[in-house]
LUMLUM-812963 format. One record per residue (C-alpha): residue in three letters; x, y negated, z. Coordinates in pm, 1 decimal, decimal comma. Last residue first. Layout:
N
<res->Ala	x->X	y->Y	z->Z>
...
//
This chain:
93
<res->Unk	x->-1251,4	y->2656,5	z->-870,9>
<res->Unk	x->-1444,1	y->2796,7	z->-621,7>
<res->Unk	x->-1253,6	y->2611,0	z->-341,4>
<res->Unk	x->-1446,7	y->2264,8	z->-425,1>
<res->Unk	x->-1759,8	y->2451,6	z->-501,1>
<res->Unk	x->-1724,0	y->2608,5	z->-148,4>
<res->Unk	x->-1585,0	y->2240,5	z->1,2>
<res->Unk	x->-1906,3	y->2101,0	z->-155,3>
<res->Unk	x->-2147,0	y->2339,2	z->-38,6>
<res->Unk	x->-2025,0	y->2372,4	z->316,9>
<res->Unk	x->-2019,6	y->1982,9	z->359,4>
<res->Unk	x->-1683,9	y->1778,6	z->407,5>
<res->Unk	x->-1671,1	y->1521,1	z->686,6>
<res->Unk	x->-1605,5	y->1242,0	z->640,4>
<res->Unk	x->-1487,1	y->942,4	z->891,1>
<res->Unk	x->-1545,8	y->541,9	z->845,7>
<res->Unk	x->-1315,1	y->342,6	z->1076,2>
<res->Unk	x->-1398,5	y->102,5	z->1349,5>
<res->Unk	x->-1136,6	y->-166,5	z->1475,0>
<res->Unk	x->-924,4	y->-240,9	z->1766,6>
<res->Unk	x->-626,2	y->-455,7	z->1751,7>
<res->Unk	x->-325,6	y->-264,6	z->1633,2>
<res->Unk	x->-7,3	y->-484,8	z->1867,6>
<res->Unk	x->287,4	y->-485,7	z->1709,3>
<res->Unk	x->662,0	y->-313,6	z->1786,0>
<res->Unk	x->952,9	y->-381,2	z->1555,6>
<res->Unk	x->1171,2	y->-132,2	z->1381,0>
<res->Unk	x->1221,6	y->-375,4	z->1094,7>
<res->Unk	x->1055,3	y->-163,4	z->787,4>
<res->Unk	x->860,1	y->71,6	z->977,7>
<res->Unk	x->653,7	y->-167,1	z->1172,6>
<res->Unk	x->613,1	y->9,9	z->1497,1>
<res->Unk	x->262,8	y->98,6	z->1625,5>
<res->Unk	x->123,5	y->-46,4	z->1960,1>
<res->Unk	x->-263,5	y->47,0	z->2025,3>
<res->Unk	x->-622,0	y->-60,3	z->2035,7>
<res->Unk	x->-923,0	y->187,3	z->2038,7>
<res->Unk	x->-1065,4	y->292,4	z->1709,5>
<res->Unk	x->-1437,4	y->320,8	z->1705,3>
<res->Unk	x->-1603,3	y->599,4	z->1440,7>
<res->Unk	x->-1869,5	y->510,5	z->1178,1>
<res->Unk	x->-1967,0	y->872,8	z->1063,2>
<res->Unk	x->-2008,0	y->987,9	z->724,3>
<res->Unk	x->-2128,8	y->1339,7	z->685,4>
<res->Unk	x->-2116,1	y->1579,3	z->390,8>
<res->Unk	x->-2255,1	y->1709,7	z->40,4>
<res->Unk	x->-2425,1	y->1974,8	z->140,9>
<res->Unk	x->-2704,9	y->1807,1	z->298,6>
<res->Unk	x->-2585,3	y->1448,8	z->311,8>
<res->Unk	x->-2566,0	y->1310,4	z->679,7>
<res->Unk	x->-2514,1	y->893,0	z->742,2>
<res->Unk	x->-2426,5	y->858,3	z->1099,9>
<res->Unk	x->-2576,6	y->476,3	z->1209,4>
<res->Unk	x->-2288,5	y->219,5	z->1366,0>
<res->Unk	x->-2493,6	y->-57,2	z->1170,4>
<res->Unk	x->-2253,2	y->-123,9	z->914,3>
<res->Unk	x->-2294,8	y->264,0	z->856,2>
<res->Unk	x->-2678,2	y->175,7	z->802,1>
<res->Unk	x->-2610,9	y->-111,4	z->589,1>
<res->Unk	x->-2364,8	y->77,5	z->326,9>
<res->Unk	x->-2567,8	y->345,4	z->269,0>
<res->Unk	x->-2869,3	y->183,4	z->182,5>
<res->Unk	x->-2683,6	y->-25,4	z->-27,2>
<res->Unk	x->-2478,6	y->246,2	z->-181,1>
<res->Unk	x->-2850,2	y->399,7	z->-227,0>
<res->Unk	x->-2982,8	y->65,6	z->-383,6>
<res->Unk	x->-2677,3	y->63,8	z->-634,1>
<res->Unk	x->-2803,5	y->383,9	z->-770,3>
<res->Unk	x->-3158,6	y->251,6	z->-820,6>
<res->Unk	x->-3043,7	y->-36,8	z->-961,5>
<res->Unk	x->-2825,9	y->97,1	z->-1221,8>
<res->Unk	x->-3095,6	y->343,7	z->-1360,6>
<res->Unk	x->-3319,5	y->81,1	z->-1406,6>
<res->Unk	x->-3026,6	y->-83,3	z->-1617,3>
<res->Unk	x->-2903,6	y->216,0	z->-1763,8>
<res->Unk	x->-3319,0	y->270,9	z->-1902,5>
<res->Unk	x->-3550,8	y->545,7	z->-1689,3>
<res->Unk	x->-3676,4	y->845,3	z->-1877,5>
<res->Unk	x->-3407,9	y->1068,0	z->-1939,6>
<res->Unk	x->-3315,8	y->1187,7	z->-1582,8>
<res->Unk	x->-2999,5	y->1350,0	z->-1669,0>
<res->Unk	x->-2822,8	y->1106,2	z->-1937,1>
<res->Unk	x->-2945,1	y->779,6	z->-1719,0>
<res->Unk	x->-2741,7	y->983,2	z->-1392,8>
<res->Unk	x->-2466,9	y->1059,0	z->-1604,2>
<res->Unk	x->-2423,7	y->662,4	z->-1739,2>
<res->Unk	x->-2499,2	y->527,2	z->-1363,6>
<res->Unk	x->-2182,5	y->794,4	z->-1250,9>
<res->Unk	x->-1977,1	y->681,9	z->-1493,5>
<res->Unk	x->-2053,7	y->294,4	z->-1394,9>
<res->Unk	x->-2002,1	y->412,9	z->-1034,0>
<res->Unk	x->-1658,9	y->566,2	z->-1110,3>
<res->Unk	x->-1541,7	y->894,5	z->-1142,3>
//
């Protein structure tokens, strides 16, 4: 699915607000979304899941095509985890 599916499915369901209005107010949640992780906040959907900004330390990793070692700098990672809900409908199926 992508986000312009998802704006036409959400302007199907509600009925009463135009694509465009519609488009706003689903780009505001990413937004949302998107500023608190940036901001090392855990963002928790009930039964949906959890997004957690997690730090990853340094380390050496090989390059697999010339056998060579480098140096992974450290960086933060997004992680998810499932909700009940969604892995039951997931499983249901």
């Amino acid at each position: 699915m992508t986000k312009s599916s998802l704006i036409e499915k959400v302007t199907e369901r509600i009925g009463t607000l135009t694509r465009k209005q519609t488009e706003i107010v689903v780009e505001t949640v990413f937004d949302s979304i998107k500023e608190a992780l940036a901001k090392g906040e855990k963002i928790e959907i009930r039964g949906f899941g959890n997004f957690k900004p997690k730090q990853r330390r340094p380390r050496k990793a090989r390059n697999p095509r010339t056998g060579d070692k480098v140096e992974v700098p450290e960086k933060r990672v997004l992680h998810f985890k499932v909700g009940k809900a969604l892995r039951e409908a997931m499983n249901a199926h």
